[in-house]
N, C-alpha and C positions, 0 to 999 in steps of 0.2 A: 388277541385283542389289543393288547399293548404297541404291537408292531404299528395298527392299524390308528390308533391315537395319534403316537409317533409321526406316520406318513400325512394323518390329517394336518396336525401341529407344523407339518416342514412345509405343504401347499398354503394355508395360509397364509404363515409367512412371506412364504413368496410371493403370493398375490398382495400382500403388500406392500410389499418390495417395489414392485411393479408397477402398481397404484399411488407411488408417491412423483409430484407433482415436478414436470421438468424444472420450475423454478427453485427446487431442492440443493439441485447440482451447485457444485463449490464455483462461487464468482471468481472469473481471471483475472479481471484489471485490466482490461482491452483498453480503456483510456491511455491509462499511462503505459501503454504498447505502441499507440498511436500517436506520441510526442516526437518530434523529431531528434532524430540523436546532432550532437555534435557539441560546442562550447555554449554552453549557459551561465549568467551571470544572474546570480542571486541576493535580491538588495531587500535586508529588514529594513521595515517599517516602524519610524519611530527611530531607526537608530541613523548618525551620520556618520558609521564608518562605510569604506569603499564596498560597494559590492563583491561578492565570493564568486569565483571563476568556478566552473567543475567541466569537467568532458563527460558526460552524459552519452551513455550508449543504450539507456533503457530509463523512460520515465519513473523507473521505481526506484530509481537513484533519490529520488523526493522524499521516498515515504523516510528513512531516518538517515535524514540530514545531521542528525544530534548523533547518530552511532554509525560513523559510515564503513563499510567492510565489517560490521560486525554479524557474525552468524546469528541472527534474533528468529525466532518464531514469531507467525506473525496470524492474524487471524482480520479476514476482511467482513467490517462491520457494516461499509454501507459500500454497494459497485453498482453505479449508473453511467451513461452515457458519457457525462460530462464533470462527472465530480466522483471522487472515491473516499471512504476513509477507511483505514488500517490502523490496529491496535500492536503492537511487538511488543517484545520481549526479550533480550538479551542479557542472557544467564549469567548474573554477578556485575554486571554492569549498569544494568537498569533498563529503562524501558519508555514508551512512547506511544501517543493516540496523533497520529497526522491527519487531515484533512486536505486535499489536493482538486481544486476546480482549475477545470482547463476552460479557458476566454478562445486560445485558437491553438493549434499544434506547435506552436513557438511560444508562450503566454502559458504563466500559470499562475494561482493564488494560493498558497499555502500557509496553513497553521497547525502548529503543530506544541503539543506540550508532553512531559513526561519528568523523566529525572536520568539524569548521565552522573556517575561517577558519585552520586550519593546527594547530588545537587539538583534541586529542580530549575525545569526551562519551561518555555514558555514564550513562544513566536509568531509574529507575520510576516509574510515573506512573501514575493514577489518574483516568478524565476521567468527571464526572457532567453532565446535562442541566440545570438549575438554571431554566429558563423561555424567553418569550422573547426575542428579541434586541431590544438600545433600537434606537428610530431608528426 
């Protein structure tokens, strides 16, 4: 009898397993996969120093701008077409909720806020594709 709960117990699961809905599946961030890579300069908003160079091989270079090369966790809160946002987290370092709208595959809008190094930030930004990268 037990065995037979048991087996009942693992089929429905499984039938629900099964029955969850393809929009379940973990979003990619095909957006910021479809920015083109190469040299982009990044000019906040509000601020008059020179815009930030970066070489850019993957749109997701955006998402933390405030922790770059840092190993964060990251969890994506909203992945559409044309705009994405992502939440990180970077263990002892701090953390960040970005916002990322793509105008065209060289153009982007970015804001992003969080806290680096114990400080909080708090940005808009503007990233254009400007050519390739030196080197």
């Amino acid at each position: 009898m037990k065995n037979r709960i048991a087996i009942a117990g693992l089929l429905f699961s499984a039938g629900l397993l099964l029955a969850m809905p393809a929009g379940a599946e973990k979003p990619n961030l095909a957006m910021l996969d479809q920015l083109e890579s190469g040299a982009w300069e990044v000019r906040m908003r509000g601020d008059a120093a020179p815009p930030r160079s970066m070489c850019v091989s993957s749109g997701r270079a955006f998402i933390q701008l405030r922790h770059p090369g840092q190993p964060c966790s990251t969890v994506v809160i909203d992945d559409k077409a044309q705009e994405v946002t992502v939440q990180y987290t970077c263990k002892g370092q701090g953390y960040g909720r970005t916002h990322v709208r793509r105008e065209t595959s060289r153009l982007v809008q970015i804001d992003s806020q969080g806290i680096v190094g114990g400080v909080p930030f708090s940005f808009a930004a503007e990233a254009r594709r400007v050519g390739k990268c030196a080197g």
